[in-house]
Every structure is written in C-alpha cells, then in structure tokens.
Backbone as a ProteinNet text record, in pm:
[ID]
protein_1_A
[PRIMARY]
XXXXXXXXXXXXXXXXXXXXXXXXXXXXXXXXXXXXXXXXXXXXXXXXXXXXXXXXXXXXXXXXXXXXXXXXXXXXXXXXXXXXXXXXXXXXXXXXXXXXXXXXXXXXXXXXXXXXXXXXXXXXX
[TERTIARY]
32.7	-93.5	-134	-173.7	-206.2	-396.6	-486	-598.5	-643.5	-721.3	-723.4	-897.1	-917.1	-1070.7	-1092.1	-1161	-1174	-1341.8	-1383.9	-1416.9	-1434.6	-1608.6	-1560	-1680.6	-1689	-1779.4	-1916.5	-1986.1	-2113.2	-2180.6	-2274	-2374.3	-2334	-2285.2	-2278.6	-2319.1	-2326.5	-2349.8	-2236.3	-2223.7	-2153.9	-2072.5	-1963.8	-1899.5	-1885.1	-1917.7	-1888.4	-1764	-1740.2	-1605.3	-1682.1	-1543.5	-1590.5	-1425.2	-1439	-1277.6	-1323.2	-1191.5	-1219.5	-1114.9	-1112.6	-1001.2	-983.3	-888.9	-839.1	-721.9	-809.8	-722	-662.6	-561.8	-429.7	-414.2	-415.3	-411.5	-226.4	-141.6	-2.2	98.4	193.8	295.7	402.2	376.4	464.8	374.6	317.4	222.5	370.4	404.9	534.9	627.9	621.7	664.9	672.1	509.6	471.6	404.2	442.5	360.9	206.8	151.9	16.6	-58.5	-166.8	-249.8	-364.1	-437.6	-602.1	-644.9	-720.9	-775.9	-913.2	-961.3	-1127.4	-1098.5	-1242	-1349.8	-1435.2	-1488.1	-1626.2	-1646.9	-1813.8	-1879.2	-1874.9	-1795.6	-1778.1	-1684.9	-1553.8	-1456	-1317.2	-1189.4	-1114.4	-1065.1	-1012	-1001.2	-847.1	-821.5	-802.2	-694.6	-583.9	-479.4	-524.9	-516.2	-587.8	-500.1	-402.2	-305.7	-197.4	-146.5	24.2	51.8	135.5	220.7	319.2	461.8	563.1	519.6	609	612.5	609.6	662.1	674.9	599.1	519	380.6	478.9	585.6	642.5	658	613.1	624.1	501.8	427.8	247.7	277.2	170.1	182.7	11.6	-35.1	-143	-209.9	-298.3	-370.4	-363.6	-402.2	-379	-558.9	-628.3	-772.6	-805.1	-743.3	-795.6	-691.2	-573.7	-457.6	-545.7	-510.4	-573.1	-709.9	-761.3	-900.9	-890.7	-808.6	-776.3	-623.4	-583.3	-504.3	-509.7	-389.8	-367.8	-254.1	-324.2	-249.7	-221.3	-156.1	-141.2	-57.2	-132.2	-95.5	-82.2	88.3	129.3	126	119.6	96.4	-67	-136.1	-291.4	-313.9	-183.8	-193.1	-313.4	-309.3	-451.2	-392	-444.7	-439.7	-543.7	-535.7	-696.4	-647.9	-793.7	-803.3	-909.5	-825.5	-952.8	-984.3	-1123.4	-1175.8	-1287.1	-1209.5	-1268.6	-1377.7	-1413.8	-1468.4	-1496.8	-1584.3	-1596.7	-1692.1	-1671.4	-1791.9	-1837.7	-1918.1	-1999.7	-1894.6	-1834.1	-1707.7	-1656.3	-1599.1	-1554.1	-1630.6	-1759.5	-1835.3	-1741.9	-1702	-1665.3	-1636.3	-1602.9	-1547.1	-1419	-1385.2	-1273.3	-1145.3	-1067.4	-1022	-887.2	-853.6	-676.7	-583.9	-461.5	-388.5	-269.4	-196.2	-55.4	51.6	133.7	277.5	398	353.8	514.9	616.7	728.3	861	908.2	749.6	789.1	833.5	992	1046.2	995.3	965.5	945.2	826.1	837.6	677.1	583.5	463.5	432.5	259.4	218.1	95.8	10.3	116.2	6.5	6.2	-128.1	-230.2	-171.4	-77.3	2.3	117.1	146.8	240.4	218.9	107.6	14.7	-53	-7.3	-23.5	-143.1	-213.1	-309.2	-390.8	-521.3	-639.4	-736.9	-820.3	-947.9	-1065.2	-1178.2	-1303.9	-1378.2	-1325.1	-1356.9	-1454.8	-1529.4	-1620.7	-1704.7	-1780	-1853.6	-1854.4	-1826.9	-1910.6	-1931.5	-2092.8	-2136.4	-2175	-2105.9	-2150.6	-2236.6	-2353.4	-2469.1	-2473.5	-2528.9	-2503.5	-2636.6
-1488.9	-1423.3	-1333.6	-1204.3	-1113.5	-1061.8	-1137.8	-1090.8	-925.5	-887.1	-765	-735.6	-689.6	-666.3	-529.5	-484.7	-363.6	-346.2	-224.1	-227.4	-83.1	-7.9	91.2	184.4	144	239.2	273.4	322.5	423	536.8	594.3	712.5	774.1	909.8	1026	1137.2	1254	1369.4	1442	1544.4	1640.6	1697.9	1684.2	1709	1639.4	1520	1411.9	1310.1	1225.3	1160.6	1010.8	926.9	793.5	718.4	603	497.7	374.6	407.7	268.4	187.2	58.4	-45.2	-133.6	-165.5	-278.4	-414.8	-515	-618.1	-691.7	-743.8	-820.2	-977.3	-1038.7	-1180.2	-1194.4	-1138.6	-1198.6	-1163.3	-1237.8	-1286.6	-1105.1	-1032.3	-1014.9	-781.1	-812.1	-716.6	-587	-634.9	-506.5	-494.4	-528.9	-482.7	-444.4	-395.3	-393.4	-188.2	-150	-3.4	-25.1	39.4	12.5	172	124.2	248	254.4	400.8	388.2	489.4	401.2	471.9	479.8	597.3	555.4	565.5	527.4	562.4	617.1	694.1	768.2	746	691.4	702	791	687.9	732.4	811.9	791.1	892.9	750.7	778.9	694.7	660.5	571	547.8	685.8	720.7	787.8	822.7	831.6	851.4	914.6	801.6	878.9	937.8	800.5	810.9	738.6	701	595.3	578.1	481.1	496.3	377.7	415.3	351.5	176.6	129.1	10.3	35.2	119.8	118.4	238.5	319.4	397.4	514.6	556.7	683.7	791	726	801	789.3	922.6	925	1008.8	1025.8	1122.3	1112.8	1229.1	1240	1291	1273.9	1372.2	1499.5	1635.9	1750.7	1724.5	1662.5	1741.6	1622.1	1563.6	1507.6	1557.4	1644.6	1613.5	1717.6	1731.2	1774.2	1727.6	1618.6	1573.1	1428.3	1410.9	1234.1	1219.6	1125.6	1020.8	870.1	854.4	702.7	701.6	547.8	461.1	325	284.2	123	77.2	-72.7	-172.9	-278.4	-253.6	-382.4	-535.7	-532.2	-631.3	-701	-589.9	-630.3	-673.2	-671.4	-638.7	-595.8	-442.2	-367.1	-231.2	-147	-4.1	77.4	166.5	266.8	386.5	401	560.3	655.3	736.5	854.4	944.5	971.1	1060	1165.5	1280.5	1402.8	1508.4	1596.7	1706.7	1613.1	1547.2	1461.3	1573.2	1579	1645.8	1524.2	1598	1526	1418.4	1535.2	1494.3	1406.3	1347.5	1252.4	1062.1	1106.7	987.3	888.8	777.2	668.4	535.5	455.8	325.7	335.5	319.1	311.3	208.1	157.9	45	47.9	-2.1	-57.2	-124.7	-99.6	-184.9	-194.4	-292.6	-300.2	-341.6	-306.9	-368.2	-420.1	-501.7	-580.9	-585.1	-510	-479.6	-378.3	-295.2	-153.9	-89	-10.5	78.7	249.1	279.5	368.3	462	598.4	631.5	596	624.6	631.5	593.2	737.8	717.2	641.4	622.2	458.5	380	365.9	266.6	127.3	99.8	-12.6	-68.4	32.1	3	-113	-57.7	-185.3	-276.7	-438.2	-554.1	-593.9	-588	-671.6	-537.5	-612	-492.4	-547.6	-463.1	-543.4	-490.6	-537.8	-520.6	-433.5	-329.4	-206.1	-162.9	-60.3	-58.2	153.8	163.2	262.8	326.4	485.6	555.1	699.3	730.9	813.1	902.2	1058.6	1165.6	1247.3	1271.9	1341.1	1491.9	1600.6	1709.2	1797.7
-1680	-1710.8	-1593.1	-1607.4	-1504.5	-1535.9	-1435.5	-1430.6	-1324.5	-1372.8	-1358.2	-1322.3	-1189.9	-1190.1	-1102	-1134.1	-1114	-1062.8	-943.5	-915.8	-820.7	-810.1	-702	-810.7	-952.2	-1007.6	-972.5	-1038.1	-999.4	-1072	-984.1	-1015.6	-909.4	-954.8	-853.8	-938	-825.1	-863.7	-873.1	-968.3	-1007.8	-851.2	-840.5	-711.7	-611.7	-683	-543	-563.2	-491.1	-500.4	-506.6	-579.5	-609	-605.9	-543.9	-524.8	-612.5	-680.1	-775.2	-747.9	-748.4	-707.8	-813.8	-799.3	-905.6	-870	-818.5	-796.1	-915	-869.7	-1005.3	-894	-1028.4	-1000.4	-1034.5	-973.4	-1046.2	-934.1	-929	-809.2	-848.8	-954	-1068.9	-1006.5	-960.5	-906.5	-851.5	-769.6	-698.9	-813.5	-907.7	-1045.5	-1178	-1153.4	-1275.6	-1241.3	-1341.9	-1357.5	-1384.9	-1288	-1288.4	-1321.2	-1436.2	-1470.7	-1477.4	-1487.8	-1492.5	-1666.3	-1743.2	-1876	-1848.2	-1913.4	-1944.6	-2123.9	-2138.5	-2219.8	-2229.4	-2291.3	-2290.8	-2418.1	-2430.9	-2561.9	-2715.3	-2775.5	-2851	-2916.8	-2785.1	-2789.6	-2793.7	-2813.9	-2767.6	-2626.5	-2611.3	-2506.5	-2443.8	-2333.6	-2322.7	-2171.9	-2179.7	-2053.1	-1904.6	-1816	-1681.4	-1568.2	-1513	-1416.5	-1443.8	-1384.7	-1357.8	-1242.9	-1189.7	-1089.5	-1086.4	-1030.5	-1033.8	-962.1	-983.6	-875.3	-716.2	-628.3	-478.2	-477.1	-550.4	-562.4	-568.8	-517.5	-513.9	-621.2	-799	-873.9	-935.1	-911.9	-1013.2	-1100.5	-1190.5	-1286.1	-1391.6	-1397.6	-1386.9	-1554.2	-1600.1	-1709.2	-1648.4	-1758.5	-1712.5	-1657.9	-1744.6	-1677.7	-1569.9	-1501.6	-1364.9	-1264.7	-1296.9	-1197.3	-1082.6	-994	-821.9	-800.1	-875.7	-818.6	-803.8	-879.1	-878.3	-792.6	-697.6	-644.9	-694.7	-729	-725.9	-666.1	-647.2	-511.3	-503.6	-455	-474.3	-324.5	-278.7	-176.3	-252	-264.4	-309.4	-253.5	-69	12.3	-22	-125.6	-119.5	-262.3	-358.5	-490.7	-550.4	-534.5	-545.8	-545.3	-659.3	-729.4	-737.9	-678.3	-645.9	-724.7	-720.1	-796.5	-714.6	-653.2	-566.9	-650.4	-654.6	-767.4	-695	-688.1	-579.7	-735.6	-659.8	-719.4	-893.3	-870.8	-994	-1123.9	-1230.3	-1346.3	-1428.7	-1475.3	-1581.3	-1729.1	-1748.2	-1839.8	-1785.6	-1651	-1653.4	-1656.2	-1675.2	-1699.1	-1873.3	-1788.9	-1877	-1827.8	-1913.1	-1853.2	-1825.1	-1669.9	-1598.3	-1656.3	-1689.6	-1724.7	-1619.7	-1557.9	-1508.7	-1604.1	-1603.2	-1649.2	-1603.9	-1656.1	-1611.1	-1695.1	-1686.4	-1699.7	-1625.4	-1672.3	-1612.9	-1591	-1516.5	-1578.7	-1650.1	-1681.2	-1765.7	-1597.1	-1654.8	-1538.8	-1558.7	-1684.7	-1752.3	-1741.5	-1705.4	-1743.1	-1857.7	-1921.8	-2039.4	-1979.5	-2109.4	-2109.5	-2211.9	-2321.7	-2403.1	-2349.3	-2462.1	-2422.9	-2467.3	-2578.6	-2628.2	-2536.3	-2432.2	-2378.3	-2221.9	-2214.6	-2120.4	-2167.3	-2154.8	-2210.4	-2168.4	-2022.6	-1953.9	-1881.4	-1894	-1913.4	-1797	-1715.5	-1666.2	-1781.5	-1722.2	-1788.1	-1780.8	-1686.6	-1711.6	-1575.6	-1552.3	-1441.7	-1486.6	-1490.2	-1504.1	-1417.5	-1488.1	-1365.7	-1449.6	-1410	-1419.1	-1341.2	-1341.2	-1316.1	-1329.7	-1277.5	-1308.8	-1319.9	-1385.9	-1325.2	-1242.9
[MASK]
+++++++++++++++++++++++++++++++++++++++++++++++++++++++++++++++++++++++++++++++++++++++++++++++++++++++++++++++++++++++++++++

C-alpha cells in the first residue's frame, strides 16, 4: 500500500510562485514514476507533470511547461512541484500520484494506481 500526502498549497497572486510536496509512505518510492494532476471545478481532472524514477526523465503539460519543475528526493521519499509565474487558470486541486514499477512515460490518469488527497491552490488575479 503506498500513502500519499501532499502538501505546499495556497492563495497567491497572479505571478507568484508556490512548492508543493508530496510525501509517499512506501519502501517501493525509488521505483515508482511519480506525478502531479489537478482539477479545476468542474472540469476533469487533468495531466500536469511526470518524472522518471532517478528524476532524470520529466515531461511536462504544454500549458505549465517553463513555469513548473518537478523534482523528487528519493532519500526523502518526497516529489515537488515548483510552480513559477503562476495565473489564474491554474487554480485547482493539486493531486500526486504514483506508480509502481511503471518504467514508461504516460500521462493517464488510469495508469497511476495510488493518489493523495489532493491540496489547493488558488491564484488570484
């Protein structure tokens, strides 16, 4: 079982930056592809970031890529998301997830088994 908590959300203003973290409860952590989805009201949930197991391979949405970094300390089993030049549009619920053993890129949402609970953040303009 892999718990997942997340953490780092907020109220900012239009152009400001926000770090979201996401600790994993699992021995299983330096092997699992780890990702970030939101939500926004009323919309589906929706592809954010990725990154490999030893962090060396990211891969991004087109509308966050040069404002967002992700990152991961596997010694900390913990996955961040730097979120620069933030807009309004990106106000949603943050979610992490992971997989286990997936070697593979992929931006579904089916393809990640274990979820946290999500964490907010709103952009003001």
């Amino acid at each position: 079982q892999v718990q997942l908590v997340e953490s780092g959300g907020g109220l900012v203003q239009a152009g400001g930056s926000l770090r979201l973290s996401c600790a994993a409860s699992t021995r299983t952590f330096s092997h699992s592809t780890m990702a970030w989805f939101r939500q926004a009201p009323g919309k589906e949930r929706e592809f954010v970031s990725t990154i490999g197991w030893a962090g060396g391979r990211t891969y991004y949405a087109d509308s966050v890529k040069d404002r967002f970094t992700i990152s991961r300390d596997n010694a900390k089993n913990t996955v961040y998301l730097q979120m620069n030049s933030l807009k309004p549009e990106d106000t949603a619920v943050y979610y992490c997830a992971a997989a286990p053993g997936l070697v593979r890129f992929t931006t579904s949402a089916t393809d990640f088994g274990f979820w946290g609970q999500g964490t907010q953040v709103t952009v003001s303009s």
